[in-house]
C-alpha positions in Angstrom: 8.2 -46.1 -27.7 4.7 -46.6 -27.8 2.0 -45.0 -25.7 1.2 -47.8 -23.3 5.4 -48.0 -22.7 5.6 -44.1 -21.9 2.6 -43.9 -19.6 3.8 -47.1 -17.3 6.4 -45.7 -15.5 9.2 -47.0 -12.3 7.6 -46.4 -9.1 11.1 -45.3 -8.2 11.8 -43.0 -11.1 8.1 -41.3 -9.9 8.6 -41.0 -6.3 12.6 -39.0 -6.9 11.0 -36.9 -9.9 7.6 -35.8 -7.0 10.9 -36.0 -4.1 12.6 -33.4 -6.2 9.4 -31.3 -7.4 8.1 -30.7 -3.7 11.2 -28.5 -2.0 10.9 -26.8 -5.2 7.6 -25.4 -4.5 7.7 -25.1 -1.0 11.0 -22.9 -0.8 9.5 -21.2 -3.5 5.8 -20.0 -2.2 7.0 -19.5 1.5 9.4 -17.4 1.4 6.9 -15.7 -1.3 4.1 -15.6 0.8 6.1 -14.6 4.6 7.2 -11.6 2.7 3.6 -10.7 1.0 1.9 -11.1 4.5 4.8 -8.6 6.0 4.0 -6.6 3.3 0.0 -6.1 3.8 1.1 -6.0 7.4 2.7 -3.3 6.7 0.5 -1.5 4.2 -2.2 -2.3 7.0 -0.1 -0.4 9.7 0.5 2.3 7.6 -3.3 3.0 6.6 -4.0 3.0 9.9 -1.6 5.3 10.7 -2.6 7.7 8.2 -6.1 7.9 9.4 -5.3 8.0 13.0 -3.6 11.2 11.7 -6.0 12.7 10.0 -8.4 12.2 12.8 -6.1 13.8 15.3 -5.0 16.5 13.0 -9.1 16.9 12.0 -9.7 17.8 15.1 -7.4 20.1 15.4 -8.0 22.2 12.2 -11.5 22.2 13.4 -11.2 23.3 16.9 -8.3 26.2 16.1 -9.5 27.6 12.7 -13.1 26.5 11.0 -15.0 23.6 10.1 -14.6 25.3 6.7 -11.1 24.2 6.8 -11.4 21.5 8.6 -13.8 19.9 6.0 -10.9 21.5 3.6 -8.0 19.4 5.1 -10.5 16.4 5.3 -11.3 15.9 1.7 -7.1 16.4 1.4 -6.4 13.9 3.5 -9.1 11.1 1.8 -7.8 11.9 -1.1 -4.3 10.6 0.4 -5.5 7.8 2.2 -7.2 6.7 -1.4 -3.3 7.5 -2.7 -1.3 5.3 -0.7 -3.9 2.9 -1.0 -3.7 2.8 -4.9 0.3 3.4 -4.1 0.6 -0.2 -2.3 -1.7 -2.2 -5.0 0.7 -0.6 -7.7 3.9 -1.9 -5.7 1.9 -5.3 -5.3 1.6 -5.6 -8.6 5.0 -4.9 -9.6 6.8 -7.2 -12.3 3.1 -7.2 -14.5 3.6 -5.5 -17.8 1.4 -2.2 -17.3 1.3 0.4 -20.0 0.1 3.1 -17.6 2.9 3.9 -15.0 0.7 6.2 -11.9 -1.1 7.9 -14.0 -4.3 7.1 -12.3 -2.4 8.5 -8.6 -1.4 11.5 -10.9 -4.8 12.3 -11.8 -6.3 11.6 -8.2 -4.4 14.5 -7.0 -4.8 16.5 -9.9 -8.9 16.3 -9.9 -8.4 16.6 -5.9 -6.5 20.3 -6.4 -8.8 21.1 -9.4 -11.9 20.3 -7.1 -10.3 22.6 -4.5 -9.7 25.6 -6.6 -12.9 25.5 -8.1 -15.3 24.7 -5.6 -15.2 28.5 -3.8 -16.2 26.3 0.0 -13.2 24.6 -0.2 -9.8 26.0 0.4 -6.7 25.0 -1.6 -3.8 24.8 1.1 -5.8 22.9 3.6 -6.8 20.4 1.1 -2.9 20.3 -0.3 -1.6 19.9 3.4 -4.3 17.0 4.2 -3.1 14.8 0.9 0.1 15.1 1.8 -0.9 13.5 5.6 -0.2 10.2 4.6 3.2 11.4 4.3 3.4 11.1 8.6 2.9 7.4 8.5 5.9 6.8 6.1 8.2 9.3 8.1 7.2 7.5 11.2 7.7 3.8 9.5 11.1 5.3 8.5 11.8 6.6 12.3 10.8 3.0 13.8 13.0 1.2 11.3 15.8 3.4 11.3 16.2 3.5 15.7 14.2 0.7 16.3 16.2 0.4 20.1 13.8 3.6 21.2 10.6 1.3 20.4 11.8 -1.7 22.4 12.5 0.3 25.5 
């Protein structure tokens, strides 16, 4: 065949091959997409959340024991928002080859408890206790999906 004969092709042959291509696509990016916008939904809620937390529980560190430990359970709790942050772009980018598996998460909290320990105005449980706030957002996530009839009435 020569090249004029292969790029003159049937109208008809053109419009099933482009019939048969667009469904294709179309069942493939939407469901895709519907279930990536749930999911920043989701991660949005849950960042929220989290700092609605810490904001509560920041005040109440501050007014029951110091602003000491307060500012203790702050920098904690930064650190874990920065976490789940770096938590959901890790889980949106699953199915990428990656060498490194967390180990930038790993060393966030690790510098965060060094920092802690070292630094003599900081305190180490307060700061432990404040990562560990963004834990309250997944436990309530977990509650709402698990007796979502409580929500609705």
């Amino acid at each position: 065949m020569s090249s004029s004969e292969s790029s003159v092709q049937d109208p008809a042959i053109e419009a099933i091959a482009s019939a048969a291509a667009e469904p294709e696509t179309e069942t493939a990016t939407e469901p895709q997409s519907d279930s990536m916008a749930e999911y920043y939904a989701l991660q949005r809620q849950l960042l929220q959340i989290t700092l609605i937390c810490t904001v509560v529980i920041f005040g109440a560190v501050w007014w029951a024991y110091s602003l000491n430990t307060a500012a203790s359970y702050l920098l904690g709790a930064m650190g874990g928002l920065l976490y789940l942050r770096m938590l959901g772009k890790a889980v949106e980018r699953i199915g990428e080859r990656r060498r490194q598996f967390g180990k930038s998460r790993l060393a966030l909290f690790v510098v965060l408890i060094v920092v802690a320990a070292r630094w003599h105005y900081l305190e180490l449980m307060p700061v432990f206790l404040g990562f560990l706030t963004y834990k309250a957002a997944l436990i309530w996530y977990t509650l709402r999906t698990v007796f979502p009839a409580a929500e609705n009435s």
